[in-house]
Structures are given as structure tokens and as C-alpha cells.
C-alpha positions as protocol buffer text, in pm:
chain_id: "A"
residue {
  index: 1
  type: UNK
  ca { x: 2659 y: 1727 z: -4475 }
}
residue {
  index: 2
  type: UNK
  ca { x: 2469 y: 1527 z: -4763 }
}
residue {
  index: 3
  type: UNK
  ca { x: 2590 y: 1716 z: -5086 }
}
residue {
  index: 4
  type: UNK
  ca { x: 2232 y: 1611 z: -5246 }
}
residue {
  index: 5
  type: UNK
  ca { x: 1978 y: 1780 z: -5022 }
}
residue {
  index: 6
  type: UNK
  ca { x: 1651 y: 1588 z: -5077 }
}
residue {
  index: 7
  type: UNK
  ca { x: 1413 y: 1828 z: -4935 }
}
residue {
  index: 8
  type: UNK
  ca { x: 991 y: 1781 z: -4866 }
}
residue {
  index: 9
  type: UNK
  ca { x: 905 y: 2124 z: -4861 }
}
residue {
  index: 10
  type: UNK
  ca { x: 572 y: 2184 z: -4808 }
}
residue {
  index: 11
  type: UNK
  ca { x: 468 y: 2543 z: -4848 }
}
residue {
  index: 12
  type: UNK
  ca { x: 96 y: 2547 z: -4773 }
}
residue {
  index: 13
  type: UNK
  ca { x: -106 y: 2864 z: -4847 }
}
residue {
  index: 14
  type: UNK
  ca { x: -385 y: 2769 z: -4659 }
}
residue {
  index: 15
  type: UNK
  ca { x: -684 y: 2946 z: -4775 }
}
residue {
  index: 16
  type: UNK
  ca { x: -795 y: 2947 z: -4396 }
}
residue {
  index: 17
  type: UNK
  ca { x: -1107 y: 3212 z: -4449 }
}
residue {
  index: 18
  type: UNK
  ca { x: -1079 y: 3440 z: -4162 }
}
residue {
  index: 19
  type: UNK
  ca { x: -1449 y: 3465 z: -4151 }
}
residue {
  index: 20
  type: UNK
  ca { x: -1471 y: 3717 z: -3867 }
}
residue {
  index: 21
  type: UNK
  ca { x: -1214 y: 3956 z: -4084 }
}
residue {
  index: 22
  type: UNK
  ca { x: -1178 y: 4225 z: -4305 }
}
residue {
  index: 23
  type: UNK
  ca { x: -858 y: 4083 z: -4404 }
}
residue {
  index: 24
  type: UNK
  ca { x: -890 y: 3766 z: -4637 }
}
residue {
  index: 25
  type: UNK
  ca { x: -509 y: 3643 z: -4710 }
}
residue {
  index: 26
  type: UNK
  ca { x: -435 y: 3374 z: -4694 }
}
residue {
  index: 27
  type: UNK
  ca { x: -241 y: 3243 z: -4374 }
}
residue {
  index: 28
  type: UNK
  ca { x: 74 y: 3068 z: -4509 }
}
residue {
  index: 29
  type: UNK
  ca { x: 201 y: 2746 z: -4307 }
}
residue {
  index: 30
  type: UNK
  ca { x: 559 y: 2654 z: -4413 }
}
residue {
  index: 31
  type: UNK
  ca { x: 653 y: 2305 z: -4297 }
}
residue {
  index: 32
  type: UNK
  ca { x: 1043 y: 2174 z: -4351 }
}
residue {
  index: 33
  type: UNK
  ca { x: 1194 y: 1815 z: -4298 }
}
residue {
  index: 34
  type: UNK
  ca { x: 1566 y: 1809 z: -4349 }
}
residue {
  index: 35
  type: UNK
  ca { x: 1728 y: 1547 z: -4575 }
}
residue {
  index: 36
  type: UNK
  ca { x: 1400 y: 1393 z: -4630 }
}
residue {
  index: 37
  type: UNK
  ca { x: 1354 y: 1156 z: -4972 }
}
residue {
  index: 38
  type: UNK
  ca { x: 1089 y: 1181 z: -5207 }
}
residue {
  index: 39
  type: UNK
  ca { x: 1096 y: 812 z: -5196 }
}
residue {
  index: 40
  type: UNK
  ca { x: 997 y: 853 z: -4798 }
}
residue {
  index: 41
  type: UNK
  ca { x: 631 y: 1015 z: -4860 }
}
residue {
  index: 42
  type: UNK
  ca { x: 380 y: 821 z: -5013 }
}
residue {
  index: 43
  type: UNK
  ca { x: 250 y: 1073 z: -5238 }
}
residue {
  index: 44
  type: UNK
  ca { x: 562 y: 1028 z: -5437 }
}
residue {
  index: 45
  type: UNK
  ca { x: 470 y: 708 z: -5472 }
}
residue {
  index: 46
  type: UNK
  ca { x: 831 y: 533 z: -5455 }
}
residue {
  index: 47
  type: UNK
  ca { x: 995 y: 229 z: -5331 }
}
residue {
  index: 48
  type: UNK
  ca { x: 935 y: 304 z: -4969 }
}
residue {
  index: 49
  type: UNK
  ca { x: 587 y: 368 z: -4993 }
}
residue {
  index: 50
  type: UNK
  ca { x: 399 y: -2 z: -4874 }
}
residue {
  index: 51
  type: UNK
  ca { x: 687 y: 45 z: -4585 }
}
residue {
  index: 52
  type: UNK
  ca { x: 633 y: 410 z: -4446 }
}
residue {
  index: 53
  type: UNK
  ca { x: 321 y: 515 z: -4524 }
}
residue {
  index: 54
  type: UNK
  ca { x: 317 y: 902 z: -4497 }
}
residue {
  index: 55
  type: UNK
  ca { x: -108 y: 941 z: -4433 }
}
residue {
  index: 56
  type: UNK
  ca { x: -94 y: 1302 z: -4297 }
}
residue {
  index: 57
  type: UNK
  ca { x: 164 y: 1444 z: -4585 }
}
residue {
  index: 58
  type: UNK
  ca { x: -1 y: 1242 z: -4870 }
}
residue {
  index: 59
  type: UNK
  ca { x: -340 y: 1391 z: -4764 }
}
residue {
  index: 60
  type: UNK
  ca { x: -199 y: 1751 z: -4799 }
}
residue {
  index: 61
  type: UNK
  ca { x: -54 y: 1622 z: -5116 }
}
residue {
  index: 62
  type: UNK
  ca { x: -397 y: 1496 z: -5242 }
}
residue {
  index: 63
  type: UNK
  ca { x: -600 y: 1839 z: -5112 }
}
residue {
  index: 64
  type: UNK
  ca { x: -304 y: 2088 z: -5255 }
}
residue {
  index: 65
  type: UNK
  ca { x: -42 y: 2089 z: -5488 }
}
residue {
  index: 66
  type: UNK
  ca { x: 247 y: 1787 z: -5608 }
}
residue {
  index: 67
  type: UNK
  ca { x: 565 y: 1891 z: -5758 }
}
residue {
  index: 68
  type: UNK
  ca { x: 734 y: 1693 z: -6014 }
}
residue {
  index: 69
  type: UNK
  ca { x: 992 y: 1893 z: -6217 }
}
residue {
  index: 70
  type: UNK
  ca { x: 1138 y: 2098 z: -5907 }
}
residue {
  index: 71
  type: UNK
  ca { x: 1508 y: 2212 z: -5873 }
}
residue {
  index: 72
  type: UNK
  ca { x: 1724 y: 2312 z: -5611 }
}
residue {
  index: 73
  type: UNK
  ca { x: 1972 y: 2585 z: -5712 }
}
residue {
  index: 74
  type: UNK
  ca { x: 2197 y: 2490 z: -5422 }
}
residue {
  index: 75
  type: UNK
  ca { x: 2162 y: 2170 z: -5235 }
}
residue {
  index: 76
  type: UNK
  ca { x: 2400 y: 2179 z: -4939 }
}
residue {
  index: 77
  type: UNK
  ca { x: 2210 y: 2251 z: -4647 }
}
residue {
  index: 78
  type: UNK
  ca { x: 2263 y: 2579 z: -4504 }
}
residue {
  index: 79
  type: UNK
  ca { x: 2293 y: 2756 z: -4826 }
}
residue {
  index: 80
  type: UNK
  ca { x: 1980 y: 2559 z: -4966 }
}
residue {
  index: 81
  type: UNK
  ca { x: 1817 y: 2732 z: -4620 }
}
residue {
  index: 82
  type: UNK
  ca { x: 1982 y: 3074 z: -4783 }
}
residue {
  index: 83
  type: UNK
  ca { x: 1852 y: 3019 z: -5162 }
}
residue {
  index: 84
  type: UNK
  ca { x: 1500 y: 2980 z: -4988 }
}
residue {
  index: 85
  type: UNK
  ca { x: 1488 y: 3259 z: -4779 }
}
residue {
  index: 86
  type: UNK
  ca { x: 1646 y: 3528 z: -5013 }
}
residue {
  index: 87
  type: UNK
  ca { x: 1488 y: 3394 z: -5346 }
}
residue {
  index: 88
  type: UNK
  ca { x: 1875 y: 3463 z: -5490 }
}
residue {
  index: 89
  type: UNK
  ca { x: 2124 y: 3235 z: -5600 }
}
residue {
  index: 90
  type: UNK
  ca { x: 2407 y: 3153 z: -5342 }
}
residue {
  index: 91
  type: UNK
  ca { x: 2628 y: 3403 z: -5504 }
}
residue {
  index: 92
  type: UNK
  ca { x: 2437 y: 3719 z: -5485 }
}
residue {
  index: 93
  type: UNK
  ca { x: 2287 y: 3622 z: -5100 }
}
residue {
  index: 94
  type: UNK
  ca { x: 2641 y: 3547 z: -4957 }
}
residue {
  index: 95
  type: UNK
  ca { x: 2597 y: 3205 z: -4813 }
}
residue {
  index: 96
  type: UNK
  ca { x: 2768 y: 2940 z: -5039 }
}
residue {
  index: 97
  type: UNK
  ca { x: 2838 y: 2670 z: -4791 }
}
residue {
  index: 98
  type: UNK
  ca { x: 2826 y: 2588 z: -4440 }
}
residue {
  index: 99
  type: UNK
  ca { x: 3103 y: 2745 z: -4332 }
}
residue {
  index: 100
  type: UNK
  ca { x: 2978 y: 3097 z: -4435 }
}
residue {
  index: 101
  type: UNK
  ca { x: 2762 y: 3369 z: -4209 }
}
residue {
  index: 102
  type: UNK
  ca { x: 2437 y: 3416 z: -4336 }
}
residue {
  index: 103
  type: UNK
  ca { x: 2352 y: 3800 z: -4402 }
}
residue {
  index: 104
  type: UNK
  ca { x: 2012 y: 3859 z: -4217 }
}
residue {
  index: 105
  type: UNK
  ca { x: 2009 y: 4210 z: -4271 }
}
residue {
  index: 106
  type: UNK
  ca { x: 1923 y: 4131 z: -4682 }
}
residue {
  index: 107
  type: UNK
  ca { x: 1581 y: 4124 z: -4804 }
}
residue {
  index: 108
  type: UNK
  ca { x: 1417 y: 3807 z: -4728 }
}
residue {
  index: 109
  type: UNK
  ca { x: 1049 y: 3690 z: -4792 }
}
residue {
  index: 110
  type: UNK
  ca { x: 949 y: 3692 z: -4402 }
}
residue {
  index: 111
  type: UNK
  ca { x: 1055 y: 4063 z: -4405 }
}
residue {
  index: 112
  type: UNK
  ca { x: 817 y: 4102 z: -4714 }
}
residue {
  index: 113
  type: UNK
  ca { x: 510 y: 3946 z: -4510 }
}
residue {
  index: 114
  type: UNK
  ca { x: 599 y: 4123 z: -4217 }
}
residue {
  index: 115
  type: UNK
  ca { x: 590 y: 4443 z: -4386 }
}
residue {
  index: 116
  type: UNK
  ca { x: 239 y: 4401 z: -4550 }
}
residue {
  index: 117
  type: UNK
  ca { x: 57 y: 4308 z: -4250 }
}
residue {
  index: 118
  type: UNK
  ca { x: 173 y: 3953 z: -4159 }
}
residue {
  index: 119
  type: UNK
  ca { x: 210 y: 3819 z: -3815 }
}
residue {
  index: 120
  type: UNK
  ca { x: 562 y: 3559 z: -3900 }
}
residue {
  index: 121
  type: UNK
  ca { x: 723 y: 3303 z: -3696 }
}
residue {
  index: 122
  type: UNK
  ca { x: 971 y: 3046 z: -3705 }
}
residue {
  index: 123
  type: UNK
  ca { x: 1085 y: 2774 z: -3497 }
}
residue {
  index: 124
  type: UNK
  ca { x: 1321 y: 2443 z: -3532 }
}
residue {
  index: 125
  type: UNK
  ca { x: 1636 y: 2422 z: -3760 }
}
residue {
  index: 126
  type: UNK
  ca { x: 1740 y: 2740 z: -3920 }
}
residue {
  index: 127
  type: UNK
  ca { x: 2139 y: 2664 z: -3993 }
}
residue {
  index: 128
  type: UNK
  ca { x: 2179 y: 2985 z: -4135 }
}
residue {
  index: 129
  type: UNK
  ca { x: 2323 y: 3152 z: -3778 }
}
residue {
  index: 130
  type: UNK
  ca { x: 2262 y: 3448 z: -3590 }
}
residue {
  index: 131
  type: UNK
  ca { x: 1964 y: 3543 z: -3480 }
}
residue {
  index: 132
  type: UNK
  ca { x: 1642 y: 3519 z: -3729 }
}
residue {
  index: 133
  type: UNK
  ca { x: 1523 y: 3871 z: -3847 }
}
residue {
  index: 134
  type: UNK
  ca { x: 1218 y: 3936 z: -4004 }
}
residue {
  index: 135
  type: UNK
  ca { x: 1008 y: 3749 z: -3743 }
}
residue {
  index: 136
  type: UNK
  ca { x: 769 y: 3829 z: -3439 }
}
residue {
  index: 137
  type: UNK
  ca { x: 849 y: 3559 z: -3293 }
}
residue {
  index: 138
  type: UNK
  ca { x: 1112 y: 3251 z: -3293 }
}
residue {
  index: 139
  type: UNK
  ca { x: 1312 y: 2978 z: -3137 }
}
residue {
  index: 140
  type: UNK
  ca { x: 1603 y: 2781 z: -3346 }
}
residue {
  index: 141
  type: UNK
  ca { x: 1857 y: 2499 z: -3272 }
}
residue {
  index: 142
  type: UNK
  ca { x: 2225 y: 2625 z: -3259 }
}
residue {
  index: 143
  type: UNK
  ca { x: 2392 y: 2505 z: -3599 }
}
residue {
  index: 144
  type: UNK
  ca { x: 2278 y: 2113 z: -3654 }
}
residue {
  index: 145
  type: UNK
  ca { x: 2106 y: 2132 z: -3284 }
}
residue {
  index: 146
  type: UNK
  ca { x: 2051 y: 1785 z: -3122 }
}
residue {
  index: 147
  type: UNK
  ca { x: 1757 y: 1524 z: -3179 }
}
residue {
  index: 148
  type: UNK
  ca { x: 1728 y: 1419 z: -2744 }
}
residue {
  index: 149
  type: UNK
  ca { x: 1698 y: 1760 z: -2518 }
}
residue {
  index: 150
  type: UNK
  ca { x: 1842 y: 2008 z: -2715 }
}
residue {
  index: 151
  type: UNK
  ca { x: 1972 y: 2319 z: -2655 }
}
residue {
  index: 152
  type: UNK
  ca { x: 1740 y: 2622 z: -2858 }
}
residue {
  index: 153
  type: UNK
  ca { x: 1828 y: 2980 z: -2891 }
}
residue {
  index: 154
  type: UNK
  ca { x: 1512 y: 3181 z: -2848 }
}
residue {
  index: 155
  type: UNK
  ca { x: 1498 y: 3578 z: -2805 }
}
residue {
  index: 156
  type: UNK
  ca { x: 1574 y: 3613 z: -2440 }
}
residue {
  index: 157
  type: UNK
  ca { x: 1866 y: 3344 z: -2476 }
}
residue {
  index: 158
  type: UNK
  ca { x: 1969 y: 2981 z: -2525 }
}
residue {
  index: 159
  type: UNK
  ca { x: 1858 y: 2729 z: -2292 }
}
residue {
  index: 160
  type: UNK
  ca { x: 1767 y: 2339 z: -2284 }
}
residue {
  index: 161
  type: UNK
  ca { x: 1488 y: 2193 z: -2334 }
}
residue {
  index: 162
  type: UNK
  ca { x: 1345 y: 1866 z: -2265 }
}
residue {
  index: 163
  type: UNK
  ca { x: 1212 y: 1652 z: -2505 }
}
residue {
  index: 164
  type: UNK
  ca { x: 1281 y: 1516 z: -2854 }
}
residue {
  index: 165
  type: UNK
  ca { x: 1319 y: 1746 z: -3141 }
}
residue {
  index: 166
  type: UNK
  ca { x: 1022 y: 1691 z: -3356 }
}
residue {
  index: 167
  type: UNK
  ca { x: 764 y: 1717 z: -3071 }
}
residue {
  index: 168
  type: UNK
  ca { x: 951 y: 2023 z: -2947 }
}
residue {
  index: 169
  type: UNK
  ca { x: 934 y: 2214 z: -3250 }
}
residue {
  index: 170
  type: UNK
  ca { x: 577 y: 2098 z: -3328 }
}
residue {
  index: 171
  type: UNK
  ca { x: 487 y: 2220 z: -2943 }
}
residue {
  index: 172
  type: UNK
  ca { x: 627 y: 2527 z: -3001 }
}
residue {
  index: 173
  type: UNK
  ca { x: 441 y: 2594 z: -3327 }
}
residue {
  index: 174
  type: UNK
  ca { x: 171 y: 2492 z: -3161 }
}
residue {
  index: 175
  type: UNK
  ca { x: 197 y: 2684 z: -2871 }
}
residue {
  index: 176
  type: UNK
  ca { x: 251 y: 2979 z: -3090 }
}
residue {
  index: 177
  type: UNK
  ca { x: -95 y: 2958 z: -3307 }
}
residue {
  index: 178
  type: UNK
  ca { x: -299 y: 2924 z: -2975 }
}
residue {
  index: 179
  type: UNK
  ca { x: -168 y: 3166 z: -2761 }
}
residue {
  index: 180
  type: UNK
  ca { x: 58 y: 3455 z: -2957 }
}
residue {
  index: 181
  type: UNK
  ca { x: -67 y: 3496 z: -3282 }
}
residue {
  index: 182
  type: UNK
  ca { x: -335 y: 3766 z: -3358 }
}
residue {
  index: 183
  type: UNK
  ca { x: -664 y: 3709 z: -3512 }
}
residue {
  index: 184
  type: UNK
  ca { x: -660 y: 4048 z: -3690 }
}
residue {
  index: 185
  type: UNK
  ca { x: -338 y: 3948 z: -3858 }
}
residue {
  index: 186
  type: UNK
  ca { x: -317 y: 3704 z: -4134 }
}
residue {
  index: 187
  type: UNK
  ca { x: 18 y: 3449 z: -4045 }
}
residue {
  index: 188
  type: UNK
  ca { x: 322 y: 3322 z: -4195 }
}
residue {
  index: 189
  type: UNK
  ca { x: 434 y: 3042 z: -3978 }
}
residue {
  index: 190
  type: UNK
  ca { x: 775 y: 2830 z: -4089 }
}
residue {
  index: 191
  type: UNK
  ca { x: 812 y: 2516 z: -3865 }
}
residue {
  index: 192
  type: UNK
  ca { x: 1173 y: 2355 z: -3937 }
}
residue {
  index: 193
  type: UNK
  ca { x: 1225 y: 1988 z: -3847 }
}
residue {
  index: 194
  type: UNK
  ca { x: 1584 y: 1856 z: -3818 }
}
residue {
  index: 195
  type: UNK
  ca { x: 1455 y: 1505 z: -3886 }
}
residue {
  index: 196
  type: UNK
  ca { x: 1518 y: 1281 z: -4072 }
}
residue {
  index: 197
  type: UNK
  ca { x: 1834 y: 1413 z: -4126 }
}
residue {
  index: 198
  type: UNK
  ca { x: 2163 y: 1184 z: -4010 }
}
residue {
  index: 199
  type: UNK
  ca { x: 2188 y: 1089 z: -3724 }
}
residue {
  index: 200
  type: UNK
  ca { x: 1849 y: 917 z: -3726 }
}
residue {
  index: 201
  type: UNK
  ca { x: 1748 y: 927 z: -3390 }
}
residue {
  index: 202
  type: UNK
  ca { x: 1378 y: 896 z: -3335 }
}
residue {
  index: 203
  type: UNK
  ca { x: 1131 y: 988 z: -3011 }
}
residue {
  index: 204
  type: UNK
  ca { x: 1264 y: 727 z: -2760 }
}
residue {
  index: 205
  type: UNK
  ca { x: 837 y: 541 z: -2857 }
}
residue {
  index: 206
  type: UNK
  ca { x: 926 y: 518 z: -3182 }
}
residue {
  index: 207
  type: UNK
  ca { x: 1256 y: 282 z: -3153 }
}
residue {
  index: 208
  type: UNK
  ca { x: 1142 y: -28 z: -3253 }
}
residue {
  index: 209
  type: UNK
  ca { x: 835 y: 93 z: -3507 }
}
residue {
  index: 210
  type: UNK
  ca { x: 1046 y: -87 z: -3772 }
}
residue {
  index: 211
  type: UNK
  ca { x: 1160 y: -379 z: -3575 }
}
residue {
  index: 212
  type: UNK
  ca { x: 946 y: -605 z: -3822 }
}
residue {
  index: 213
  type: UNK
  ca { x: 932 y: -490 z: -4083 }
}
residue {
  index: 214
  type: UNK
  ca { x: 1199 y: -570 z: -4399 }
}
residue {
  index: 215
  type: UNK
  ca { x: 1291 y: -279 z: -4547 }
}
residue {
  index: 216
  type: UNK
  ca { x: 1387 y: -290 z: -4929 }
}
residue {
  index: 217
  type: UNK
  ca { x: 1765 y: -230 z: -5085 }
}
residue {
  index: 218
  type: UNK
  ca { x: 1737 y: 81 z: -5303 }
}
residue {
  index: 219
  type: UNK
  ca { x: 1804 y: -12 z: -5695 }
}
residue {
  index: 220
  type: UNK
  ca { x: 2145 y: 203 z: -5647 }
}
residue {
  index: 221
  type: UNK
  ca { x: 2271 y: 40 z: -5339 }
}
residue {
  index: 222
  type: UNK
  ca { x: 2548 y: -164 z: -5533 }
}
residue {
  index: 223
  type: UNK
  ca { x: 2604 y: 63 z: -5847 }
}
residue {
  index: 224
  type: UNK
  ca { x: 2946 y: 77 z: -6025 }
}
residue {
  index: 225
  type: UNK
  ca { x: 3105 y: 407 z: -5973 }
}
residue {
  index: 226
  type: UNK
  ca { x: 3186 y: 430 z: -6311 }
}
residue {
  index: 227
  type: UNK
  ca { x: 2832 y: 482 z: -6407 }
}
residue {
  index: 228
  type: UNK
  ca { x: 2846 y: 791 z: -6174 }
}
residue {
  index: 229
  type: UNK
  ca { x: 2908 y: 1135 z: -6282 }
}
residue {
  index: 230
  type: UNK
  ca { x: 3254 y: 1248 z: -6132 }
}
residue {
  index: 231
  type: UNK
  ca { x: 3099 y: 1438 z: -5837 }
}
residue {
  index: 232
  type: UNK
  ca { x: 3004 y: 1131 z: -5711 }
}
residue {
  index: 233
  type: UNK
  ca { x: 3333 y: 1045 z: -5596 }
}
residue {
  index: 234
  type: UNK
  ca { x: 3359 y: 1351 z: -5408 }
}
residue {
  index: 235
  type: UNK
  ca { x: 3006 y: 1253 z: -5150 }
}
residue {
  index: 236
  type: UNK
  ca { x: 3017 y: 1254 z: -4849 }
}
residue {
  index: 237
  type: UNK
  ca { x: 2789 y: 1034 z: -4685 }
}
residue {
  index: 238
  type: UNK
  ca { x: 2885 y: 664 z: -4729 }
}
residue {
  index: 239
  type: UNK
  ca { x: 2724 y: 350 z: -4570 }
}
residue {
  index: 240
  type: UNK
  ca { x: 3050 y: 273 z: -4392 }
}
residue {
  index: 241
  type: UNK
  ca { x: 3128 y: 583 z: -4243 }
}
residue {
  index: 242
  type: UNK
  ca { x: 2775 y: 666 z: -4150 }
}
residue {
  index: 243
  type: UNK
  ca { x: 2568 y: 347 z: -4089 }
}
């Protein structure tokens, strides 16, 4: 698991006016990509940015809010998940690395919303195991889950479906905003994408979207590991053992 957890959060209170409504919160959409670079999405403007052009994130950068000076108080991945969810540090919410059970029963921000009124849902990669509380609604992969026809645990059991991960979890979000959430009810929607985390394993049409295209060496790809900080030595992910 990659010790430094780039993450693209974007947590989107969309000022959606329910026009109709008494009730004028805001419905919150909470969209998650796992491992993925600030240097991957344009709005960052780094090194990958004439490469993979990000139009769709970059234009919710441009209509909403940029951070700059953001830090993660854990990185690993399932207790980053935890830190999120709880608002706590890793060792007051009980989940300090991936081989510890997550606590659902705490007090998590979905709860929070749920209790004042919110209609909340999740769906995609949770990593945090067991079943999600604090939702009306939700569907996760088991642990890591699987990029081609994976397995998903929703309320009434686990069971395959077909498809690639990212258009699964979109569908399902989706599916969820036209059909089960209530117009009464402002919402609190968290959609969790495995991608682009390892192994990067795209929708079966986009295979060969980079077959011509020349994709730059990062500045760091040859640096001398005594420039590193000592940690360093102790990463995980390596270009021989994982490319």
C-alpha cells in the first residue's frame, strides 16, 4: 500500500437550490479517487498536465474551491479513509493501519448528516471493513475490491457484478440520485473510486488512450537516496517490483 497517499478529494457542497423546498442546505457530493497525484489533474497545473488533461475536475476546480497548503494526518490508505470519516487522529479513532478493524459504531460525519435531516449514501471503495453505518443506502468493494467484475458487498449481501469499477460505482451513484433519493431531503452522497490506484487497470476502451502519446520522466525518477529523508528507504512501492 503506497505509504504517501496522494489523494484528489473533492468535497463539493453544491449549493443545488432546492427551489420547490422549504429546506435550503446544501446537498453535499463527496467524490474520492484513490492514490491519485496532484500532478494528474490539470488544475494543479503540474508536469502531467499537456498529457492528461483533467476538463471535468479542472472545471469544478475553476467554479469551487483549490487547495494548496492541505495535510494529511495519516496517509496510508485505510486509516487516511478513518482520519476522514471520524475527523480524529488515527489514535483516538482506532484504525492505525490496514491491518486494523475500523470502529463504525464511533461518531462519524455521515451519522451527523443523517441525524439533522440528510438523506446519505455511499458507494465504491470504503477499506475501512464491515459494513458502512451511518448511511441509507450503500454498496462497497470487499478490502482493495477488483478493477474487471468485481465482487461488491451491498445490504442484502455480496455478489458480482459486471463491469469495470469506475463505471460501476458511477452507475450506482447514479442510479441512486434518480431513483432512491428524496426530494424533501437535502443529500450527502460519497462516491469512492478505487482508480487510479495500483494495479492500473483501465475500462477495457480505454487501453490504448496513451498508445501515442510520450509521457514525461518525473524530475525524481533517478534521485540519490541519500537526498531522501530516512523513511524513504522504508517505501513500498518501487518501479521494479510494481511496474
Amino acid at each position: 500500500m503506497k505509504h504517501r497517499f496522494s489523494l484528489f478529494l473533492a468535497l463539493i457542497l453544491a449549493a443545488v437550490s432546492l427551489a420547490q423546498a422549504k429546506d435550503k442546505r446544501p446537498n453535499i457530493l463527496f467524490v474520492f479517487s484513490d492514490d491519485h497525484a496532484p500532478h494528474a489533474i490539470g488544475a494543479y497545473n503540474g508536469w502531467l498536465k499537456p498529457v492528461n488533461p483533467t476538463p471535468q475536475i479542472d472545471k469544478l476546480a475553476a467554479e469551487g474551491m483549490v487547495f494548496e497548503n492541505s495535510f494529511c494526518s495519516n496517509s496510508i490508505c485505510g486509516p487516511s479513509r478513518a482520519v476522514i470519516m471520524t475527523g480524529k487522529h488515527s489514535h483516538k479513532n482506532g484504525f492505525m493501519n490496514n491491518g486494523n478493524t475500523f470502529n463504525w459504531n464511533q461518531q462519524i460525519f455521515p451519522k451527523l448528516l443523517r441525524g439533522a435531516g440528510y438523506q446519505t449514501a455511499i458507494y465504491g471503495k470504503s477499506h475501512l471493513k464491515g459494513k458502512p453505518l451511518g448511511f441509507d443506502d450503500w454498496a462497497v468493494l470487499p478490502g482493495q475490491g477488483l478493477y474487471y467484475n468485481p465482487d461488491m458487498i451491498f445490504p442484502d449481501g455480496r455478489r458480482r457484478v459486471d463491469g469495470h469499477c469506475t463505471d460501476i460505482v458511477t452507475d450506482l451513484a447514479v442510479e441512486w440520485l434518480k431513483k432512491k433519493r428524496k426530494g424533501d431531503k437535502p443529500f450527502m452522497l460519497m462516491v469512492q473510486h478505487k482508480a487510479p490506484h495500483r494495479n492500473w487497470m483501465p475500462a477495457l476502451r480505454h487501453l490504448k488512450l496513451y498508445n501515442d502519446i510520450d509521457i514525461p520522466e518525473p524530475k525524481t525518477l533517478f534521485d540519490k537516496w541519500e537526498d531522501n529523508a530516512p523513511p524513504a528507504r522504508h517505501q513500498e512501492m518501487e518501479i521494479d517490483r510494481h511496474m
